[in-house]
KOLMARNU-849748 format. One line per field, with one value per residue: x, y, z of N, C-alpha, C in turn. Coordinates in nm, 2 decimals. Layout:
<nodes>
nc1 c(X, ...)
nc2 c(Y, ...)
nc3 c(Z, ...)
cac1 c(X, ...)
cac2 c(Y, ...)
cac3 c(Z, ...)
cc1 c(X, ...)
cc2 c(Y, ...)
cc3 c(Z, ...)
</nodes>
This chain:
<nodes>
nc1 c(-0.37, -0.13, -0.15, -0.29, -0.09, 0.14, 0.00, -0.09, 0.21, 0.27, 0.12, 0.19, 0.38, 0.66, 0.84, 0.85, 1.01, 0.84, 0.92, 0.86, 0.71, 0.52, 0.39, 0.28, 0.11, -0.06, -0.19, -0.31, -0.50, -0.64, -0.73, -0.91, -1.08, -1.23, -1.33, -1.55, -1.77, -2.06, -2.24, -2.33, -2.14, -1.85, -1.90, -1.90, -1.66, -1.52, -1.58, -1.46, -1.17, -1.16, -1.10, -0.90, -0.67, -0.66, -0.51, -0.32, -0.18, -0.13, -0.01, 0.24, 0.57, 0.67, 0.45, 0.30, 0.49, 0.50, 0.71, 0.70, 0.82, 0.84, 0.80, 0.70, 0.47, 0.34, 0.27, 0.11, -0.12, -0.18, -0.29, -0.45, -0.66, -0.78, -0.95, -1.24, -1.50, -1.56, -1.31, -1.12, -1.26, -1.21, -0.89, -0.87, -1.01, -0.77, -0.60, -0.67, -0.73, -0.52, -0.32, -0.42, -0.40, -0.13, -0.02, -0.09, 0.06, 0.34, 0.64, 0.60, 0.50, 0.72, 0.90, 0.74, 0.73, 1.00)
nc2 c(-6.02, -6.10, -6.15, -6.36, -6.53, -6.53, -6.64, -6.89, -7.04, -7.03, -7.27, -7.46, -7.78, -7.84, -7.98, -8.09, -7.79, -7.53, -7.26, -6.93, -6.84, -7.07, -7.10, -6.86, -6.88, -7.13, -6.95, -6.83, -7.01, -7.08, -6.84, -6.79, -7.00, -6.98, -6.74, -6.81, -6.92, -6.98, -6.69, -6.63, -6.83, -6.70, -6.42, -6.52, -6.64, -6.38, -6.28, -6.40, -6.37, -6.14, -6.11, -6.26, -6.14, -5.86, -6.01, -6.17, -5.93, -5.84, -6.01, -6.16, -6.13, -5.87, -5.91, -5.69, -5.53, -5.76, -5.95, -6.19, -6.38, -6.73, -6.90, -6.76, -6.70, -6.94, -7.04, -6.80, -6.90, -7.14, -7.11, -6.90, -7.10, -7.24, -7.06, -7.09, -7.27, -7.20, -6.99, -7.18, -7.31, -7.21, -7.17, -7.43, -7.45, -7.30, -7.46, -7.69, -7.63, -7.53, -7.77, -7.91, -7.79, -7.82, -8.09, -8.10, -7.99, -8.08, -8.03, -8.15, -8.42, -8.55, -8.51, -8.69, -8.91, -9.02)
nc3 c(0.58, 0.66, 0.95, 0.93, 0.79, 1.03, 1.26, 1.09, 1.06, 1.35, 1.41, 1.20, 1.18, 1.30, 1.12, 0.77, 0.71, 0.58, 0.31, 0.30, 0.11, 0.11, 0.34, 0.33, 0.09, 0.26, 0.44, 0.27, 0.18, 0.42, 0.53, 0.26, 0.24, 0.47, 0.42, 0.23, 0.39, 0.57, 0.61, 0.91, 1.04, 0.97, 1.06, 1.35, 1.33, 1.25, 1.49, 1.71, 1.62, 1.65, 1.94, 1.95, 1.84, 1.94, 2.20, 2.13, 2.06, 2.30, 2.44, 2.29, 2.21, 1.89, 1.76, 1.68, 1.54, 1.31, 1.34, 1.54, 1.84, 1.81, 1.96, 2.19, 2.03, 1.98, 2.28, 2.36, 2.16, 2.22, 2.47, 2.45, 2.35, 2.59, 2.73, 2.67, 2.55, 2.26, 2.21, 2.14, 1.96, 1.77, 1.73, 1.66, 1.40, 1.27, 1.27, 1.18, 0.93, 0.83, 0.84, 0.69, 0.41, 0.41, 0.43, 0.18, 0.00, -0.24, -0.14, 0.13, 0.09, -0.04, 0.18, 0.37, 0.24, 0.21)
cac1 c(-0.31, 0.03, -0.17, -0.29, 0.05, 0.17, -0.07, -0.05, 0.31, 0.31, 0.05, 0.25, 0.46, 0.83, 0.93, 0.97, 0.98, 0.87, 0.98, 0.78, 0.58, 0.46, 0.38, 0.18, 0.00, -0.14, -0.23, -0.44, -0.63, -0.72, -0.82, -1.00, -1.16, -1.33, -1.45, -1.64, -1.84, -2.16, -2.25, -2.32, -2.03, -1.78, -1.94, -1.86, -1.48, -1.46, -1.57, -1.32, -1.06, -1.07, -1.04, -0.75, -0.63, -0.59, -0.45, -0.13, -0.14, -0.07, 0.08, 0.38, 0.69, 0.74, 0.36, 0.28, 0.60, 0.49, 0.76, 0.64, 0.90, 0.74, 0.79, 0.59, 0.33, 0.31, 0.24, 0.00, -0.20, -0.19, -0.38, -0.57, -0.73, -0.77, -1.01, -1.35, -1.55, -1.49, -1.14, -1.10, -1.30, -1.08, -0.76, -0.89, -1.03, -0.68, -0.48, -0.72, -0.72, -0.38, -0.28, -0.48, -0.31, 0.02, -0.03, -0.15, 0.21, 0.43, 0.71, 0.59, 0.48, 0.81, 0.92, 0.68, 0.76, 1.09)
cac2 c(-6.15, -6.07, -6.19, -6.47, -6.57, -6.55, -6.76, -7.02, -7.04, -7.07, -7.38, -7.57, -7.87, -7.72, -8.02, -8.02, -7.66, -7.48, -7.10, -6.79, -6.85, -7.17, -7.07, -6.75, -6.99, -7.19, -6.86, -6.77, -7.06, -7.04, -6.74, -6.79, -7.11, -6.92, -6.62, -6.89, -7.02, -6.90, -6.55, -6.64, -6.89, -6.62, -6.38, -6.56, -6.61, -6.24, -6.21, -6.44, -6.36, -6.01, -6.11, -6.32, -6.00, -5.84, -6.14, -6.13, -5.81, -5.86, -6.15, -6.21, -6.02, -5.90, -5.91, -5.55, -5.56, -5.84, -6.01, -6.25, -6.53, -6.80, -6.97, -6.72, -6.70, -7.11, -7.06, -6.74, -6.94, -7.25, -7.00, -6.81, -7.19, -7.24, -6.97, -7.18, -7.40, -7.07, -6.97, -7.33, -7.45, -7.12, -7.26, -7.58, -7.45, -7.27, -7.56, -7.79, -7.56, -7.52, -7.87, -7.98, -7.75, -7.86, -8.19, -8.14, -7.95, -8.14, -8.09, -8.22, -8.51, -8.62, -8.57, -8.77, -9.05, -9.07)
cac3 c(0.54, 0.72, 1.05, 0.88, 0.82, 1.15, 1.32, 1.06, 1.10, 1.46, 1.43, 1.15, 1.22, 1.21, 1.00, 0.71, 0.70, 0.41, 0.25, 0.30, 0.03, 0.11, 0.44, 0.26, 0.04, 0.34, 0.49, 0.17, 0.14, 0.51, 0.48, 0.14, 0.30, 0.61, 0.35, 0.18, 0.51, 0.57, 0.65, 1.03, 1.04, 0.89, 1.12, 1.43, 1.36, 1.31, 1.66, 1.77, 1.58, 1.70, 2.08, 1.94, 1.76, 2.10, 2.28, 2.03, 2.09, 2.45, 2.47, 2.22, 2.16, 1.82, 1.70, 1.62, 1.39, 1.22, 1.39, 1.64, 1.84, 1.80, 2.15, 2.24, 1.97, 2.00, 2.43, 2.35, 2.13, 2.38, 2.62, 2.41, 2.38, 2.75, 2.77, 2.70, 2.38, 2.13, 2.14, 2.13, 1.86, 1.66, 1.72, 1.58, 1.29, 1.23, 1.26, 1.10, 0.78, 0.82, 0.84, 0.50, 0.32, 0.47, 0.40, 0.03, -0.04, -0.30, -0.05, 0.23, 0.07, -0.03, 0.29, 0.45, 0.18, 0.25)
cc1 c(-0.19, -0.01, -0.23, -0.17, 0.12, 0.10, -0.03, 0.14, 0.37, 0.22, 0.10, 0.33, 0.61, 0.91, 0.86, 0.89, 0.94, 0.87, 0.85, 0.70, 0.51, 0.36, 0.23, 0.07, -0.13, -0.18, -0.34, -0.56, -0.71, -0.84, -0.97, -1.15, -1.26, -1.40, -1.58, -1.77, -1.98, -2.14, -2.21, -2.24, -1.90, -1.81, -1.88, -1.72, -1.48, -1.50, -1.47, -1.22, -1.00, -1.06, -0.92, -0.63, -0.54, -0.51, -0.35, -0.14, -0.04, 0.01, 0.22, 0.42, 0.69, 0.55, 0.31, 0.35, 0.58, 0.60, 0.77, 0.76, 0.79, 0.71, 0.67, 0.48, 0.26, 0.24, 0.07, -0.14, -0.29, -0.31, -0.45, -0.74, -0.82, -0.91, -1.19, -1.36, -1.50, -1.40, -1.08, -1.12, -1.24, -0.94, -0.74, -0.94, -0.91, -0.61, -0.53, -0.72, -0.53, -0.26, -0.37, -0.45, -0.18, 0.02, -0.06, 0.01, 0.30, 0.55, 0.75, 0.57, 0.59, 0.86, 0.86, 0.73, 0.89, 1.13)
cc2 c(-6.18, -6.16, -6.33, -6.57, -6.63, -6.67, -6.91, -7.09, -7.10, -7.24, -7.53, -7.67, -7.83, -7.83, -8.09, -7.91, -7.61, -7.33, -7.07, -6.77, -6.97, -7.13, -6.93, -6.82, -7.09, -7.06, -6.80, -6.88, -7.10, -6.92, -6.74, -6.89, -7.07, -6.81, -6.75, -6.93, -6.90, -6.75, -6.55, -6.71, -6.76, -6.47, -6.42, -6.61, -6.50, -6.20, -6.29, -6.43, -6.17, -5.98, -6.16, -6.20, -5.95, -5.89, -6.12, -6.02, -5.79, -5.97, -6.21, -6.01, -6.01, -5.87, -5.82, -5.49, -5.60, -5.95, -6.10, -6.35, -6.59, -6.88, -6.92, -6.69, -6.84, -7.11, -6.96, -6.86, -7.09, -7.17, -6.96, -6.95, -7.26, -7.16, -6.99, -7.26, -7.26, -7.03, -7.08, -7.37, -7.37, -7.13, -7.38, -7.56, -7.42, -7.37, -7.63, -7.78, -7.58, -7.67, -7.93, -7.94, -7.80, -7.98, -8.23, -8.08, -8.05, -8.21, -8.15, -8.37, -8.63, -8.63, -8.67, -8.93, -9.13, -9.14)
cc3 c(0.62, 0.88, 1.07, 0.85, 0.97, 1.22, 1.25, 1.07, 1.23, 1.49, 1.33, 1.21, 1.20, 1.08, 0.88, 0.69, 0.59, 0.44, 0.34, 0.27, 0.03, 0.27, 0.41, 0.18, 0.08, 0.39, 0.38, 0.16, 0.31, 0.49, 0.39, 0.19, 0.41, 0.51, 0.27, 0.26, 0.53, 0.63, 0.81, 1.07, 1.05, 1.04, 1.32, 1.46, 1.38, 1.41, 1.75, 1.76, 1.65, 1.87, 2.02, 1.93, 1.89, 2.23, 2.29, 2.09, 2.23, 2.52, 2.43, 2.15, 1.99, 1.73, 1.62, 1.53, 1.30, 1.26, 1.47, 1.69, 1.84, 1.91, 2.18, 2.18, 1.97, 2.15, 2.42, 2.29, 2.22, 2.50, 2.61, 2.42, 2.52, 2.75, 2.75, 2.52, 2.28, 2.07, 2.08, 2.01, 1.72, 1.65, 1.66, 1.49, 1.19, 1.19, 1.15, 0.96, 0.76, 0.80, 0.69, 0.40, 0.33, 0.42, 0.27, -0.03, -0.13, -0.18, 0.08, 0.20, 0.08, 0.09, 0.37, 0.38, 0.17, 0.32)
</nodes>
């Protein structure tokens, strides 16, 4: 989940920011939302996700901690994209999950309505 985190994190919008646990929240129902998906769907992230896996690994400061900057987890992921239709269309499922929760949030809402 902790890796889950991370990513979504580096893919949100920085404003308006939310806690820890809002941030963990969107990271669960990513999560939850891909366990749902068919077998061979589901299947096919976890082969992407575990080149991703090793990516971070090699790419950003801070990852293997659980600590990640985010400059550099924002540029990794930028790159990891780059790399053809696959990594691609998993960076866009990240965000895309990650942005529908973000946007269903209470306090984002008001921010935006202000």
């Amino acid at each position: 989940m902790k890796i889950y985190c991370m990513i979504v994190a580096a893919l949100l919008p920085p404003s308006p920011a939310l806690t820890a646990k809002g941030v963990d929240e969107i990271a669960g129902f990513v999560k939850d939302t891909i366990a749902l998906s068919p077998w061979h769907l589901r299947m096919g992230v976890r082969v992407a996700e575990t080149a991703l896996l090793f990516w971070l690994l090699l790419r950003v400061k801070g990852f293997a901690t659980g600590k990640p900057e985010a400059d550099s987890m924002r540029a990794a992921l930028r790159r990891f994209e780059k790399f053809g239709n696959i990594p691609a269309t998993l960076i866009r499922l990240y965000r895309s999950l990650s942005l529908l929760a973000w946007e269903e949030r209470l306090e984002v809402v008001k921010a935006l309505a202000a």
